[in-house]
C-alpha positions in Angstrom: 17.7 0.8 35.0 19.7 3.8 37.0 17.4 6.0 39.2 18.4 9.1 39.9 16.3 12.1 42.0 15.5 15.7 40.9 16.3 18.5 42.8 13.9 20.5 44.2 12.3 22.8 41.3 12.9 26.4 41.2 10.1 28.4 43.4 7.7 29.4 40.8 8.4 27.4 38.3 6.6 24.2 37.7 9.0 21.5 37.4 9.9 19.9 34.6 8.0 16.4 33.1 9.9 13.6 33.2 11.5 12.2 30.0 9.7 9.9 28.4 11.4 6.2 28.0 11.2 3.5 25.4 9.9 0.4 26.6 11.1 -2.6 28.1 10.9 -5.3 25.2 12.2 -8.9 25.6 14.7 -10.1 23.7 13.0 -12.6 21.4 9.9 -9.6 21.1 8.4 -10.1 18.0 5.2 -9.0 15.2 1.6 -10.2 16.5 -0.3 -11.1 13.4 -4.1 -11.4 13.8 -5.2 -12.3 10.4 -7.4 -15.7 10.7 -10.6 -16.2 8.7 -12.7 -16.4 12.2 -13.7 -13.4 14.6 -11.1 -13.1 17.3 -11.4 -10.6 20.3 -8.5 -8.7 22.0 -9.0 -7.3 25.3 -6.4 -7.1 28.0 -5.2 -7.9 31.2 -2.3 -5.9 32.9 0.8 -6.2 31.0 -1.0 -8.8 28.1 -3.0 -9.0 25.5 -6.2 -11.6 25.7 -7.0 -13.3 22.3 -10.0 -15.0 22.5 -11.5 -16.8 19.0 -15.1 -16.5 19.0 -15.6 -19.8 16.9 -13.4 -22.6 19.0 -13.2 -20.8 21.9 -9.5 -21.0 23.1 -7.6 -18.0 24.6 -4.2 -16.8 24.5 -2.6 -14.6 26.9 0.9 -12.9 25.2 2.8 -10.6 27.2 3.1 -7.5 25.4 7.0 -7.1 26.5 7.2 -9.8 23.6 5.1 -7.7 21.1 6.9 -5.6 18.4 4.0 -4.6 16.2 0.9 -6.1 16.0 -0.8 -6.5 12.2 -4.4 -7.5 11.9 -7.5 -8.2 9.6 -11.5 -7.0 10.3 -12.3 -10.2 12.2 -9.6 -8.8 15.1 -12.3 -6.7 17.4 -10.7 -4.7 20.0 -11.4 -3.5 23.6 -10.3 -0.2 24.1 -8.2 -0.8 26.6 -6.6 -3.6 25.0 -5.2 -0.3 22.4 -4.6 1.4 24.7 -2.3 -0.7 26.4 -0.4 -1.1 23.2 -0.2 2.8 23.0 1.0 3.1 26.2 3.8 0.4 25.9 4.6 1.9 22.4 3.6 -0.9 20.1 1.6 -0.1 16.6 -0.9 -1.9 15.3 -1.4 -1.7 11.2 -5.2 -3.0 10.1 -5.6 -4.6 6.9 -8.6 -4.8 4.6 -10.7 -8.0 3.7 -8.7 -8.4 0.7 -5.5 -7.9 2.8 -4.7 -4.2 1.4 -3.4 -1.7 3.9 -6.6 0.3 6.0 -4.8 1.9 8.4 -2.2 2.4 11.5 -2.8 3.5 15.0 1.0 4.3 16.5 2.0 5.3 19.8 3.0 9.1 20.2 6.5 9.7 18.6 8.9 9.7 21.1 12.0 11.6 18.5 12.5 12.9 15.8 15.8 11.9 14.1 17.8 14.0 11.5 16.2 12.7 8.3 12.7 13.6 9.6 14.1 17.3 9.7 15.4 17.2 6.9 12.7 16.1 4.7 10.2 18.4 6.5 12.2 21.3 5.8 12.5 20.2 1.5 8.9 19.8 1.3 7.6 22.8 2.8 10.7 25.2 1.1 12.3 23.9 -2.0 10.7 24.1 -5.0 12.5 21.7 -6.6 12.3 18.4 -4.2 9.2 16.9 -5.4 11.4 16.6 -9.1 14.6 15.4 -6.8 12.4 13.2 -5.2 11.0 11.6 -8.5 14.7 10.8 -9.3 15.8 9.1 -6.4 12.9 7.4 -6.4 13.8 6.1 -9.8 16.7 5.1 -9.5 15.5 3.0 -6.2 13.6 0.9 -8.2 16.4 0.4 -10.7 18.3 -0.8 -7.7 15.9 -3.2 -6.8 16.4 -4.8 -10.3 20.0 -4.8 -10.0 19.6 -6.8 -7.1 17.2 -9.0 -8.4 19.7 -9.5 -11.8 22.4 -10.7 -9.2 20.1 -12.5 -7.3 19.3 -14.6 -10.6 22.6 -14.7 -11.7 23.8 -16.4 -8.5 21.4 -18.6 -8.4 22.3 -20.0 -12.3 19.5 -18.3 -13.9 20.8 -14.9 -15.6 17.8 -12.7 -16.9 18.3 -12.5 -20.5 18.7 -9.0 -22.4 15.0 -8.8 -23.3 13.6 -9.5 -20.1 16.2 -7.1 -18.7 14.9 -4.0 -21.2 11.2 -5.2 -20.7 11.7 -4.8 -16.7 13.5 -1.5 -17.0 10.3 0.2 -19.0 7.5 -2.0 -16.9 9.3 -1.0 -13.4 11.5 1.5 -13.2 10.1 4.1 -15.5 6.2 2.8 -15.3 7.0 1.5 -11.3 4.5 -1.5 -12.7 5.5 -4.9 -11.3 3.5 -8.1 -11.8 2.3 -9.5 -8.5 2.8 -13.0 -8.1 2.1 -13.1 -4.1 -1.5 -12.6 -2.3 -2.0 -9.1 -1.1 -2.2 -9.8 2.3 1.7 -10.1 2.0 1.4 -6.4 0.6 -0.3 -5.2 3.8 2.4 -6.9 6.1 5.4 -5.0 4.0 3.2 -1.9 4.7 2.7 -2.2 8.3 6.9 -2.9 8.1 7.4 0.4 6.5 4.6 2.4 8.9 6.1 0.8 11.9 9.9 2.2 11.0 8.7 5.5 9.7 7.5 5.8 12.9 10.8 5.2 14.9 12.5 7.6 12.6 9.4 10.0 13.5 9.2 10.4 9.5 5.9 11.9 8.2 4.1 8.9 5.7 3.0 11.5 3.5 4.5 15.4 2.7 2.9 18.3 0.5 5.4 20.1 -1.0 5.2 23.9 -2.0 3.3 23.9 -5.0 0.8 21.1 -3.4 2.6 18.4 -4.9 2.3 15.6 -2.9 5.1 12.9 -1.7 4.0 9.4 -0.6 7.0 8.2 0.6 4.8 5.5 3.0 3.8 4.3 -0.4 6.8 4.4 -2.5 8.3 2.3 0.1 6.2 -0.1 1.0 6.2 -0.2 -3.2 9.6 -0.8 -3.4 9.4 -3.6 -0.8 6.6 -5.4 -2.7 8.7 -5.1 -5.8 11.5 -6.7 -4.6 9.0 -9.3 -3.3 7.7 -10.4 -5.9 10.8 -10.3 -8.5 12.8 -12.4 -5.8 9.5 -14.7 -4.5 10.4 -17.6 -7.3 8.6 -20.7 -6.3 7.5 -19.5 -3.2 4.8 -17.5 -4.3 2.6 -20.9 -5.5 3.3 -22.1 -2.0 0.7 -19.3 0.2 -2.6 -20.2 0.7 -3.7 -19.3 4.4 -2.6 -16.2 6.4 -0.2 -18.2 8.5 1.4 -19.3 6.1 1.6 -15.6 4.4 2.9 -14.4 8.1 5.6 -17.2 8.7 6.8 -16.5 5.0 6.8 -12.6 5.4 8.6 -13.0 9.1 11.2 -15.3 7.3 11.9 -12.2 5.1 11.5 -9.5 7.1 14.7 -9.4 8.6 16.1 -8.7 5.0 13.1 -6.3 4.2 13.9 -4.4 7.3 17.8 -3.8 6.3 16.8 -3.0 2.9 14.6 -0.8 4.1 17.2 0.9 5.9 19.2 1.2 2.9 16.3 3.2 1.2 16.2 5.4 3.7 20.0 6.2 4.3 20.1 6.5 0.3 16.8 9.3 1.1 18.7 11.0 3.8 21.6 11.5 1.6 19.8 12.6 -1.3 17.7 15.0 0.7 21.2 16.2 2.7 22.4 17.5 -1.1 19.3 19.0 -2.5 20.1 21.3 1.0 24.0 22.0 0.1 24.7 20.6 3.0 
């Protein structure tokens, strides 16, 4: 890291506060998940997190220079500074609910604001049309996660026949009905994905547009995620029974999640950049 020293402030003037800097991760940093079926507590020491489980007994120390994000059920209970040392080195944590639905995030103070975030702040709050653009591209998102899913299929020797094509097309893209064939818990990991890079675009989860219409792009994403889930799960989905075995499953995908992800949002970004002219 380059040091360099301020001059001395202008007489009067207080100087200014340092710039803040992202963290120091290691390279093989990674998601925390905290999602067994026994009480666990989290409290801290320095530069780790403590995991203690209440029923065996046994203790993990992880540095949190190798934490990404951290995802957890109700039987995580945390020290106060044990969060606050994850606010402080900028890492999220997501909560999930007893049945593995999404109950909340607790994220570190934005730290930017990219382009997009602009952009979508300045649709919802003075064009009276976005909410109605917004409704499209959303649409035709989810028909591109069935396109994807049809060559997915196809490559792999088993093209989805007209009638299951046309009965997908009204269930999802125009109902945005899907059936789930994976545990919910794997729903409140793709939702603590799409919190966590929301986040580091400094994206709002949630806009009100002029005439109170609401936008839940937070939802719609993580939505199009599970989606895509489920239609490309195959025989993986009878294969989950514990929560580690939900978490090494969603980790295996979530590199791919994480582009396609991007992809929604850079396809977003571009459809918001029109509605403006610009």
């Amino acid at each position: 890291m380059r040091l360099s020293h301020a001059s001395d402030p202008t007489p009067g003037r207080a100087p200014r506060p340092p710039r803040p800097t992202a963290p120091a991760r290691a390279p093989d940093a990674r998601t925390l998940y905290l999602c067994s079926t026994e009480p666990v507590r989290v409290t801290s020491t320095g530069e780790a997190l403590v995991i203690s489980g209440q029923a065996d007994g046994r203790v993990h120390r992880v540095p949190v220079a190798r934490l990404l994000r951290i995802v957890c059920n109700a039987q995580a209970h945390w020290s106060g500074s044990a969060l606050a040392l994850c606010l402080q080195r900028g890492i999220g944590v997501a909560f999930l609910g007893r049945g593995g639905e999404p109950a909340g995030q607790l994220w570190p103070q934005q730290r930017r604001r990219l382009p997009l975030a602009e952009t979508l702040d300045a649709l919802a709050a003075g064009h009276a049309g976005w909410s109605e653009a917004y409704a499209n591209w959303l649409r035709r998102e989810r028909q591109q996660v069935l396109r994807d899913w049809q060559t997915q299929r196809r490559d792999a020797g088993h093209p989805v026949p007209a009638e299951e094509w046309q009965r997908a097309m009204q269930h999802w893209v125009y109902r945005g009905e899907v059936a789930a064939v994976l545990p919910p818990l794997l729903h409140g990991m793709a939702a603590a994905l799409v919190a966590a890079r929301l986040g580091e675009y400094g994206v709002e989860g949630h806009h009100w547009c002029v005439a109170g219409e609401p936008v839940a792009l937070a939802d719609d994403l993580t939505h199009l995620l599970w989606a895509r889930m489920n239609l490309c799960a195959g025989p993986l989905a009878a294969a989950i029974e514990q929560p580690r075995e939900a978490a090494t499953l969603f980790e295996h995908w979530a590199g791919t999640q994480a582009g396609v992800l991007h992809a929604h949002l850079a396809s977003l970004g571009a459809h918001a950049r029109r509605e403006l002219g610009l």
